[in-house]
Structures are given as structure tokens and as C-alpha cells.
N, C-alpha and C positions, 0 to 999 in steps of 0.2 A: 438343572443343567441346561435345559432346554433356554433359562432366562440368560443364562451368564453365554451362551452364544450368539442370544440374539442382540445382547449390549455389545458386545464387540464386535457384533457386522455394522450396528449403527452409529456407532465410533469411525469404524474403516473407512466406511463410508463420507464420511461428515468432516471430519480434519487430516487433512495430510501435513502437517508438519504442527511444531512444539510453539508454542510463543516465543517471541525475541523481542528484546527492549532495543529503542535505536532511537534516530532523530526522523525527523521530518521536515522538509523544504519544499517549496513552490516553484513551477513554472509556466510558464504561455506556450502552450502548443500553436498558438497563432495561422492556425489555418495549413501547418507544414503536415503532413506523412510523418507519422510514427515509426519507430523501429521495426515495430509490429507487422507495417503498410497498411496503417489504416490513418485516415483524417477524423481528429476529434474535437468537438465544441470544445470549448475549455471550461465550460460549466459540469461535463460532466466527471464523474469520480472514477481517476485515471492514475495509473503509478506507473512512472518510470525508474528502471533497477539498474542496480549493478551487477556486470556479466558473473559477479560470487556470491550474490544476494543467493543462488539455490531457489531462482523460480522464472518460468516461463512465461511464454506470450502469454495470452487469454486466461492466463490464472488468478482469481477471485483470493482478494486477502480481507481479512477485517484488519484493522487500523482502531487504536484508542490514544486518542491523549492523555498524557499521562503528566504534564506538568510543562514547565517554561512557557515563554511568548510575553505575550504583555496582559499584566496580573495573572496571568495564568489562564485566560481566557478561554471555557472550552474543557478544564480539564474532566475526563469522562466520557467526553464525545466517545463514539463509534462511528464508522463507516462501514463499506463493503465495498471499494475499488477493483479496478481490473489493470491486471500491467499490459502494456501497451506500447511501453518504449521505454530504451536502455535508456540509464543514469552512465555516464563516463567513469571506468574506475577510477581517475584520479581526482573525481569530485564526489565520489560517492562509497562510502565503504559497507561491507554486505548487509550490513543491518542500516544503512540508509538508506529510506524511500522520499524520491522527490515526486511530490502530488501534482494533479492539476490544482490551478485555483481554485474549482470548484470543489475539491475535496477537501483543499487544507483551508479554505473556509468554514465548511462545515464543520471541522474538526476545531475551529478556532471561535466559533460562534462570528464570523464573519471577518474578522482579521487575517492583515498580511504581514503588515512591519509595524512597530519591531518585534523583532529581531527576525520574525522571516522564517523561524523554528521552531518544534516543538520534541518536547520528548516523546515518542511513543513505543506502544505493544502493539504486535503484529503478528497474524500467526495467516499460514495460506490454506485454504480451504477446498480448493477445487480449480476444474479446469485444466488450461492448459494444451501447450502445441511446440513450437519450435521455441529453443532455448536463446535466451539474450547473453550473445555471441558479441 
């Protein structure tokens, strides 16, 4: 008894939400303020959501490629990103996260175009503050 409590505090703990399959796209933060209000390189591993995406600022996702792009470059990768700034609902539906460069690199084994997208899983881990509104 004693084990099967202590797996489910260190589950509670560890994942807050279920895996989601979706795409993934790139942008240049270019030196602007984030949603968030913060300024970030564009190297580093950043996601902006959709206000239905079901996740907040400073919340910690893994990110896996799961196929498309060019040859498929990448597919396997992982990350660990942080959201940081809103995706526009009408460019982004809730299982869409647009990376910084420096993530959907990583996640591409260094590629951008073509096509600019990937399929991924994504599930949110931690974190978190005020909601992208």
C-alpha cells in the first residue's frame, strides 16, 4: 500500500496533463516582449500557444517529433520548452505550438523550410502563472 501511494504522488507531481498529438511551426521573437513580458534570444526553447491550448505562461512542455518536414528530419527528437507568448487563435488551433527557432531546430535536427512544420506530441509538465488570454 504504502508503494502504490508513493507512485501516485510521484506521477501528481511530475505530469500535469495527458499527451496531445498536433503540429508545430516556427517564429523570430526578434528582440520584441513576449506575451508572457519577457524578452527572449531566439535560440532559446520557447513556445507560444493558443489562448485553448489549456496552458499558461511559464509552463514547461516536452515536445517530440513525430514525423513530416523534410525527410522527416528529427523524427524522435525531444525537447523541454517553456510558453512565453501567445500563438493568435486564428493561426493556431489548441494542439498547435509555434516554437522559437531554437526549439523547432532542435526538434528538426537543424531545419526550417520546407515546409516549416512538424507533427508533434506534447504533453505539459510543470510550471506555470497567468493564463494566455
Amino acid at each position: 500500500m504504502k508503494f502504490s501511494l508513493f507512485a501516485l504522488a510521484a506521477t501528481a507531481a511530475t505530469t500535469v496533463s495527458a499527451g496531445r498529438i498536433g503540429k508545430a511551426t516556427f517564429f523570430w521573437q526578434n528582440g520584441n516582449y513576449g506575451y508572457c513580458g519577457a524578452v527572449n534570444p531566439d535560440s532559446a526553447y520557447l513556445i507560444a500557444a493558443s489562448p485553448h491550448a489549456g496552458v499558461t505562461c511559464g509552463q514547461t512542455v516536452q515536445i517530440t517529433n513525430v514525423g513530416g518536414g523534410i525527410n522527416n528530419l528529427g523524427v524522435g527528437n525531444s525537447i523541454t520548452a517553456t510558453v512565453v507568448d501567445r500563438c493568435p487563435p486564428e493561426e493556431c488551433h489548441p494542439n498547435h505550438l509555434d516554437l522559437s527557432v531554437g526549439a523547432f531546430q532542435a526538434l528538426t535536427n537543424g531545419q526550417l523550410d520546407p515546409p516549416g512544420s512538424v507533427e508533434i506530441e506534447w504533453q505539459v509538465f510543470g510550471g506555470g502563472g497567468r493564463g494566455i488570454y
